[in-house]
C-alpha positions as CSV (number, residue, x, y, z in Angstrom):
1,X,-11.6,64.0,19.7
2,X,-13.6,65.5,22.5
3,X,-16.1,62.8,22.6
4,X,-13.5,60.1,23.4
5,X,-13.2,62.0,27.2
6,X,-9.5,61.1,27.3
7,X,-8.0,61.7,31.0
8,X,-4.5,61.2,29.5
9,X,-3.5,62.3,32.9
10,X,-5.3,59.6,34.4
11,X,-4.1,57.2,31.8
12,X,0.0,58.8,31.8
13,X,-0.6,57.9,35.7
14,X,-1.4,54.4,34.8
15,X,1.6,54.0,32.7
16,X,3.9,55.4,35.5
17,X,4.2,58.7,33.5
18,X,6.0,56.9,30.7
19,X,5.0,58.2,27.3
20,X,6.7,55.5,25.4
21,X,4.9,53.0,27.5
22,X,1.7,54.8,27.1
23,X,1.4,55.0,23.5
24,X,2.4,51.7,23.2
25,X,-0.8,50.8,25.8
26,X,-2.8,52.7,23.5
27,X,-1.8,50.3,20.3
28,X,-2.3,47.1,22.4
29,X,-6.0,48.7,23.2
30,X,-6.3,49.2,19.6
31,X,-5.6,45.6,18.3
32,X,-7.7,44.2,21.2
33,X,-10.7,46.9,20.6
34,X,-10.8,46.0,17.1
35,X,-11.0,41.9,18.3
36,X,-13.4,42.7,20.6
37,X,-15.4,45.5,17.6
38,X,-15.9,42.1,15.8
39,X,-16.9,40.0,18.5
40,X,-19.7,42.0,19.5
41,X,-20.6,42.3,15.5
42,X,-20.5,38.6,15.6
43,X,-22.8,38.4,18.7
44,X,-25.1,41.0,17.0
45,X,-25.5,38.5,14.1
46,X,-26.1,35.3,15.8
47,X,-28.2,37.9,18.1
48,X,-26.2,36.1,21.0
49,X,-26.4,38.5,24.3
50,X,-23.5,36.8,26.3
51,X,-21.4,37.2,23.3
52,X,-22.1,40.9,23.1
53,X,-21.8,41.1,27.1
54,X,-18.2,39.7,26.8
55,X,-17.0,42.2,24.1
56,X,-18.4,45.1,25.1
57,X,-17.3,44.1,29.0
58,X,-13.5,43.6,27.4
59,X,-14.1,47.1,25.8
60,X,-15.3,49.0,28.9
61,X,-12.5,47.4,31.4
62,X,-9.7,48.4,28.9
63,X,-11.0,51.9,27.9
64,X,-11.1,52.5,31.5
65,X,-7.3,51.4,32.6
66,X,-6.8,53.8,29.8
67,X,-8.7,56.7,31.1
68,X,-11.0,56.5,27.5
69,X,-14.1,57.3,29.3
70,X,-16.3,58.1,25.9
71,X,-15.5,54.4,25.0
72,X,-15.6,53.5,28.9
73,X,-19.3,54.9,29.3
74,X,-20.8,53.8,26.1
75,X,-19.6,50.0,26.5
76,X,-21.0,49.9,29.9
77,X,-24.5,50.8,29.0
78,X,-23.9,48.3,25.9
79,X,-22.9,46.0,28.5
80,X,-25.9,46.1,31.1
81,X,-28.1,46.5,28.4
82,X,-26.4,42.6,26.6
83,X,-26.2,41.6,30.7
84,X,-30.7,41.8,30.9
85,X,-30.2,39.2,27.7
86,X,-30.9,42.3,25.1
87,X,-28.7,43.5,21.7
88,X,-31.2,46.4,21.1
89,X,-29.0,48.8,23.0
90,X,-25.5,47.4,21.6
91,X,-27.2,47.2,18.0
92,X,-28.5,51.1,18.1
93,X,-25.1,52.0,19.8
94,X,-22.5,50.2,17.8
95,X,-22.4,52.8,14.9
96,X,-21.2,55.6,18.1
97,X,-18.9,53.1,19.2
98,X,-17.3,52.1,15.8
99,X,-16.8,56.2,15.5
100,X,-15.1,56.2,18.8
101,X,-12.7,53.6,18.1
102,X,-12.1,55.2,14.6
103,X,-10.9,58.6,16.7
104,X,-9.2,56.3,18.8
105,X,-6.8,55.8,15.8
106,X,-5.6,59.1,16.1
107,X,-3.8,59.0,19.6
């Protein structure tokens, strides 16, 4: 759980230290993380960089109103990386991030 680098103080901050509205941040981020997991698979197939720029973008903005910085830091270097027109980065690093998201399942 350690390698998602969850400030929940941050993110309980964000959510106006509401709990209840936290956790139910934390499913919406999950719904739209898995959307966004299979856009950037689907990008990764057609090897279409703006494709894998726009997920892992979505990704890295959500993780980080959420405080998720493990997801947070890893999407953004997917991101520049598919931003210089390249998937090598986001296709050597999607196995970490499809781990992160799984412990991401367990907040």
């Amino acid at each position: 759980m350690d390698e998602l680098k969850w400030d929940k103080r941050f993110a309980l901050g964000q959510a106006a230290k509401d709990e209840e509205l936290l956790q139910e941040l934390i499913e919406l981020f999950k719904e739209s993380s898995a959307f966004d997991l299979a856009y950037l698979k689907q990008g990764i197939r057609k090897g279409d960089a703006a494709m894998g720029r726009a997920a892992t973008l979505s990704l890295k903005g959500a993780a980080a109103s959420l405080g998720l910085n493990g997801i947070r830091d890893l999407a953004a270097v997917m991101e520049e990386d598919c931003r210089g027109g390249s998937l090598q980065v986001a296709t050597e690093k999607l196995p970490d991030l499809e781990q992160l998201l799984s412990l991401l399942q367990e907040l």
